[in-house]
TIPA-392975 format. One record per residue: y, x, z of N, C-alpha, C in turn. Coordinates in pm, whole numbers, plus 50000, padded with zeros to 5 digits. Layout:
<lumtors>
YXZYXZYXZ...
</lumtors>
This chain:
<lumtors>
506504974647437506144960647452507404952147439507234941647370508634932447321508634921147464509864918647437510274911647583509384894647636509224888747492508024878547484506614881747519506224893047512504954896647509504964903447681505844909247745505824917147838506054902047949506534893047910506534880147974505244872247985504724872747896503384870447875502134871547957502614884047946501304896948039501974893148157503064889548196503714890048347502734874948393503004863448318502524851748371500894854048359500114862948316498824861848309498054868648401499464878148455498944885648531498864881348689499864870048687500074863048823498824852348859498694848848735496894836248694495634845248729495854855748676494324868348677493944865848925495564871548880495534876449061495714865249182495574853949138495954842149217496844838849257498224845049229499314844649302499444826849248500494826649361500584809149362502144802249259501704791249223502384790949094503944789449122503744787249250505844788549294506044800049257505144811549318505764824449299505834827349180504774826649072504894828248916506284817148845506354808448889507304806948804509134809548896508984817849008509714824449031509944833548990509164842348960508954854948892509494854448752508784844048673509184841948553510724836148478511274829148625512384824548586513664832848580513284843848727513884860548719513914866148565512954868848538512824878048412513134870948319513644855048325514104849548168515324852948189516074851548297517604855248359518384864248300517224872848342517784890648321517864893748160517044886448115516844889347979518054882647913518044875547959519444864447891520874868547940520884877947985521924889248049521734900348002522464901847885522574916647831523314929147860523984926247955524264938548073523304946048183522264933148246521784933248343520404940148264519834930448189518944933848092518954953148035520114955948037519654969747935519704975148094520294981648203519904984648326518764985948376518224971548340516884974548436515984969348300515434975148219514814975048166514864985348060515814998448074515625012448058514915017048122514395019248257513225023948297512225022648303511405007148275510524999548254510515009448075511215007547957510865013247847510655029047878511235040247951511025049547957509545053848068508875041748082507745044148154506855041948005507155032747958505955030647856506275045247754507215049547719507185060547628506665071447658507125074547813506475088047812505425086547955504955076348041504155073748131504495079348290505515084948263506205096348347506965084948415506935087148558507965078648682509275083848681510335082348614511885083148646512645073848659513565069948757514285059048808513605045948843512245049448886511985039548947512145035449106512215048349188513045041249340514425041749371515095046649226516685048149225517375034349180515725028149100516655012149064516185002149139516025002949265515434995349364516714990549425516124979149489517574974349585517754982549694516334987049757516284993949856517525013049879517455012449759517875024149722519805023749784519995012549814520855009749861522195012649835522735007949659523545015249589523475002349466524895005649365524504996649273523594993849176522414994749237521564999049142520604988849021519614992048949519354980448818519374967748941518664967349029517554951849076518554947949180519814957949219520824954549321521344945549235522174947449119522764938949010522184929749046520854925648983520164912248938520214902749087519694911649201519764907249298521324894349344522384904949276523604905349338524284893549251523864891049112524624879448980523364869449008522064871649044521344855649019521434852949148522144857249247522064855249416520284847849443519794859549429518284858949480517884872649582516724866949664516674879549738516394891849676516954903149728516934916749671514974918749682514424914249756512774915349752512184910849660512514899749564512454892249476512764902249288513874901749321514244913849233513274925949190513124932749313512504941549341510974944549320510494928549301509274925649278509234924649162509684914049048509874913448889509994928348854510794938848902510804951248813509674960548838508564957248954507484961748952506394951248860506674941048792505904938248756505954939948564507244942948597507134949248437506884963048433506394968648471505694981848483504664980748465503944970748542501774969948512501414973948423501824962948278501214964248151500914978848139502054989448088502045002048104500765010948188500895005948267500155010248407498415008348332498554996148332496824992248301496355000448165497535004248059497135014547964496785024348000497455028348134497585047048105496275047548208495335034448262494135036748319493025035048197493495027748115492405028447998492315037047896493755047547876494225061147811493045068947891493135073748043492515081748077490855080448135490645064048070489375063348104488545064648228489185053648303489065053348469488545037248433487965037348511486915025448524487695010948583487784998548478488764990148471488814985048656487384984448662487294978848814488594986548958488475000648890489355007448987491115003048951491525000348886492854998548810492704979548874491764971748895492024953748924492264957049096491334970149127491174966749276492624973349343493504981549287494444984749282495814973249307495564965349195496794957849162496514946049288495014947449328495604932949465496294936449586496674954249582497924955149675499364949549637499634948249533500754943449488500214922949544499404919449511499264905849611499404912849743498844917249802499194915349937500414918449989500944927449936502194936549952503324917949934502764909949828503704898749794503114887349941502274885149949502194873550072502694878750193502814896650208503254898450339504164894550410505154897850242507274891150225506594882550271506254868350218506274855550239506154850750385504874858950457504874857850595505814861950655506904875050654507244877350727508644875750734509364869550577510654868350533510614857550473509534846950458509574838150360509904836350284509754847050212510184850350002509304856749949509204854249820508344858749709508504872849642507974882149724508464897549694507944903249741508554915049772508064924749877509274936449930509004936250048510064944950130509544961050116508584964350077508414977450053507894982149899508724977849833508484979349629508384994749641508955004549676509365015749687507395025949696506915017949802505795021749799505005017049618505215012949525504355010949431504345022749324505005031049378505745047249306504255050549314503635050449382502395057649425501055049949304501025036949297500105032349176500665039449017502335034148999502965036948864502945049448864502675062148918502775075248928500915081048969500175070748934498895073848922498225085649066499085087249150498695095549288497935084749348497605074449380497235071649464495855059449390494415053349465493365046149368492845045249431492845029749446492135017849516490535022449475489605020949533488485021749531487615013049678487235002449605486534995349707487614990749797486824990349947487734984850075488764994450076489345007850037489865014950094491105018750002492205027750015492365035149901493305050349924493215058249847493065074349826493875077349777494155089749801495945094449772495025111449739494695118649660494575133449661495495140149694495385146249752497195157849822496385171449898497405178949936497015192749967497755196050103497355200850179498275207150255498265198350391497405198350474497485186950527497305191750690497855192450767498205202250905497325202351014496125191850987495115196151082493845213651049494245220951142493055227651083492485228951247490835227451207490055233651330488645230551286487855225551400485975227251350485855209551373485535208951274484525194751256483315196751232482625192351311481095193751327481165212651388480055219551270479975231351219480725238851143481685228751082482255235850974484355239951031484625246551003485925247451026486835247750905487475242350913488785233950790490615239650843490365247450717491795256850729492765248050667494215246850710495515240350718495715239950536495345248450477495445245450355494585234950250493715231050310492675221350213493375215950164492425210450048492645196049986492145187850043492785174850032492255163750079492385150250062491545142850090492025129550060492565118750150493745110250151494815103250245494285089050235493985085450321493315071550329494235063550355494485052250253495465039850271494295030650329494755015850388494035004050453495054993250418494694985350283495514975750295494874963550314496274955750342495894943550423494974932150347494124936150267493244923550187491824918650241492154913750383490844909550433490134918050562488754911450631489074917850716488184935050660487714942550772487344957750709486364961250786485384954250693483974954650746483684966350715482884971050795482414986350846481334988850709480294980050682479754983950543480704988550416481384974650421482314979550278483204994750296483995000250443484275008850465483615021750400482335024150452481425031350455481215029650238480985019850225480345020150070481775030650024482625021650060484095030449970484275046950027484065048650115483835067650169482795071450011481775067049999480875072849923481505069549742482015057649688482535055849553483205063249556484335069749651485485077349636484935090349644484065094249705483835107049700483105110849542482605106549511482135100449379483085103349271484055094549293485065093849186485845104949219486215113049289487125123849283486285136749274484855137449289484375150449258484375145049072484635136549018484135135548870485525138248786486705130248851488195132648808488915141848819488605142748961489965156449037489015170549052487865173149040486785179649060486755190249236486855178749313487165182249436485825186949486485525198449615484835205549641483775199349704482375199949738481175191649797481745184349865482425194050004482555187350132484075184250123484105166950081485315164950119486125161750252487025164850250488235162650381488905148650387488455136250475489375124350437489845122650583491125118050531492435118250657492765102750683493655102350770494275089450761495335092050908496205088450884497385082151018497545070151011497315064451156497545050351111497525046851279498445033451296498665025851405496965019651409496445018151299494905012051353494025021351376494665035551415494065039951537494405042751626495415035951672495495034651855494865034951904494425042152041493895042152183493555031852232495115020952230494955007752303493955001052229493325000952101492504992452044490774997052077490935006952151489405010752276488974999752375490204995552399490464985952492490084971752490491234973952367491314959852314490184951652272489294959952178488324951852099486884960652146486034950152151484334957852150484204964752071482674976652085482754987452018482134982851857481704974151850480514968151765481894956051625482984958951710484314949651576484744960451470485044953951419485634960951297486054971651323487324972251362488094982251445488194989051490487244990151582486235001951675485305008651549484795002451501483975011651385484465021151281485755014451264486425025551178487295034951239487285032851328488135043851428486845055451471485615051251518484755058751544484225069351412484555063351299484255075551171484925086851197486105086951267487185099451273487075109851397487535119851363487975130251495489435124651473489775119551573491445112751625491665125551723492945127751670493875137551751495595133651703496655136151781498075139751746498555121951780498145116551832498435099851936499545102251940500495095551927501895095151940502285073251977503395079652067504245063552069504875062151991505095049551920505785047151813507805039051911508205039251938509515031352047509835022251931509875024451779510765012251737509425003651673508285001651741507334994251693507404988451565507414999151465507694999951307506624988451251505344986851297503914981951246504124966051338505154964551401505074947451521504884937151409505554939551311505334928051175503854925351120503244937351145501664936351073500954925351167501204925851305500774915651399500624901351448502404905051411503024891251428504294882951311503914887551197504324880251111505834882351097506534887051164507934890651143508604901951197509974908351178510484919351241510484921051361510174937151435510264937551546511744934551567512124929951689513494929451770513444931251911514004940851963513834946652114514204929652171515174924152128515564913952256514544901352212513834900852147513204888052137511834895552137511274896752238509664900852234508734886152266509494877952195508234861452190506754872252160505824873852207504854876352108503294867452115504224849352147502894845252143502284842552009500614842152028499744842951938498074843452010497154838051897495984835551931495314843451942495304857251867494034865751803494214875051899492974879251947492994892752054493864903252041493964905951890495134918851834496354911051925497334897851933498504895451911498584893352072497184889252154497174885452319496864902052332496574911352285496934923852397497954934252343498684927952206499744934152257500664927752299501054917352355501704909952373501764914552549500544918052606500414923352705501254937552764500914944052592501864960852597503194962052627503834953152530504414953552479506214948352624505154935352654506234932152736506364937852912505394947252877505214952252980506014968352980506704966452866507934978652831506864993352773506114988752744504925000652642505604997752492504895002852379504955006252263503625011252180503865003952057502535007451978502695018851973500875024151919500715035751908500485040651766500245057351747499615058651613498355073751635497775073951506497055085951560497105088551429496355103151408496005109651304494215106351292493385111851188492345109951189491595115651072490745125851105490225135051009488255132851025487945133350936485915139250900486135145850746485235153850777484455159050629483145152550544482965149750473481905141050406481675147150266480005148350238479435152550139478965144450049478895132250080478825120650002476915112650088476875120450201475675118850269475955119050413476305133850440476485137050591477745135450664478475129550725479875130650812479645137550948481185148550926481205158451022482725155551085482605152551231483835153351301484275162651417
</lumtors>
């Protein structure tokens, strides 16, 4: 793809997804930069061409800022003095184009490849909330879309992987340490109504007995701070929250001490000496309760088997 045309697709792609037009023509003013910098330019836009040639992920979390070294988006970061999140974001967005081929190469259903890319929106308003910049503080995670492991489907989204360390009896059935299985992501696009939940258990099971040709009874997992204990508490059984926690056999609860997830709550970094944690929403008034009361978020693990009918925990 020529550098006019890959600009192109960049601004159409920001119009498709709603992103807001500060951020697009932030975005866009990045990538005229870089381009107009023929040092900076061949750096970071050798890996962007060696994705389209051979579809294959190489140097893509090595040219991250995160990577914490001189690396392609450290440069750009470092000569247009813009935030390294910013950076970091433009070189994931010259990747898509690529991306949206190698879903229409392998003939995956366009809907699954749009519902995909609105993590990259959310992943961008999160920065904004929580750093007030146009980016994203975790680019590193998009390895997982450009490397085709991981597919949004519906409310939810799915990672296929093997090897996964719960083994024991759900329901009737007992599930040995070796399965396959599927890794349940929850991203932040709205709230997670228990229908749409439930519809996406069944598309996905769907779509991976047809792609990956995975066995009747699938295995779906998840770790996640939104299944804490404290949120038994927190919220009625009949909220969101409670409902998707009740799909699972929860086991392996752990404290988290550097409250890694305090940002998902409250809009910015945790910091031990500033525990401000006022806020309106029941989530932000009980932990605000935990929290300063010298507790710590939690996390759990969370396993069922599903046939695309019956769930066994």
């Amino acid at each position: 793809m020529e550098f006019l045309e890959r600009r192109e697709y960049i601004a159409s792609f920001c119009d498709r997804f709603g992103y807001p037009e500060e951020a697009k023509e932030t975005f866009l003013k990045v990538y005229d930069d870089v381009g107009a910098d023929k040092e900076l330019a061949e750096s970071f836009f050798r890996p962007v061409l060696k994705y389209e040639e051979t579809g294959k992920l190489r140097e893509y979390r090595s040219s991250l800022c995160a990577a914490k070294k001189e690396t392609a988006c450290g440069k750009v970061a470092k000569k247009l003095q813009i935030s390294p999140y910013t950076a970091d974001f433009v070189f994931c967005l010259c990747w898509i184009p690529t991306l949206e081929k190698l879903y229409e190469k392998k003939k995956i259903d366009k809907k699954i490849f749009e519902q995909g890319m609105l993590d990259f929106g959310a992943k961008l308003w999160e920065c904004k909330r929580v750093y007030n910049v146009w980016g994203s503080f975790v680019a590193g995670w998009f390895a997982g879309w450009f490397a085709m492991t991981r597919f949004a489907i519906g409310r939810l989204q799915y990672e296929p992987l093997r090897t996964f360390w719960f083994s024991g009896k759900l329901g009737k059935y007992y599930v040995p340490i070796w399965r396959q299985y599927l890794n349940i992501h929850i991203p932040s696009i709205g709230p997670l109504r228990h229908e749409e939940v439930v519809a996406s258990y069944l598309e996905a099971y769907e779509f991976f007995r047809k792609h990956f040709h995975y066995r009747k009874k699938m295995l779906f997992t998840t770790t996640s701070w939104l299944l804490s204990p404290d949120h038994d508490t927190m919220f009625p059984p009949e909220s969101n929250i409670r409902q998707f926690i009740a799909d699972f056999h929860r086991f392996n609860i752990y404290e988290e001490p550097e409250n890694s997830d305090f940002w998902r709550v409250y809009n910015r970094p945790y910091d031990k000496n500033n525990l401000d944690c006022s806020g309106d929403t029941t989530m932000q008034k009980g932990y605000a309760e935990i929290l300063q009361k010298g507790g710590h978020m939690k996390h759990a693990a969370g396993v069922f088997l599903y046939d695309g009918k019956e769930f066994n925990k």
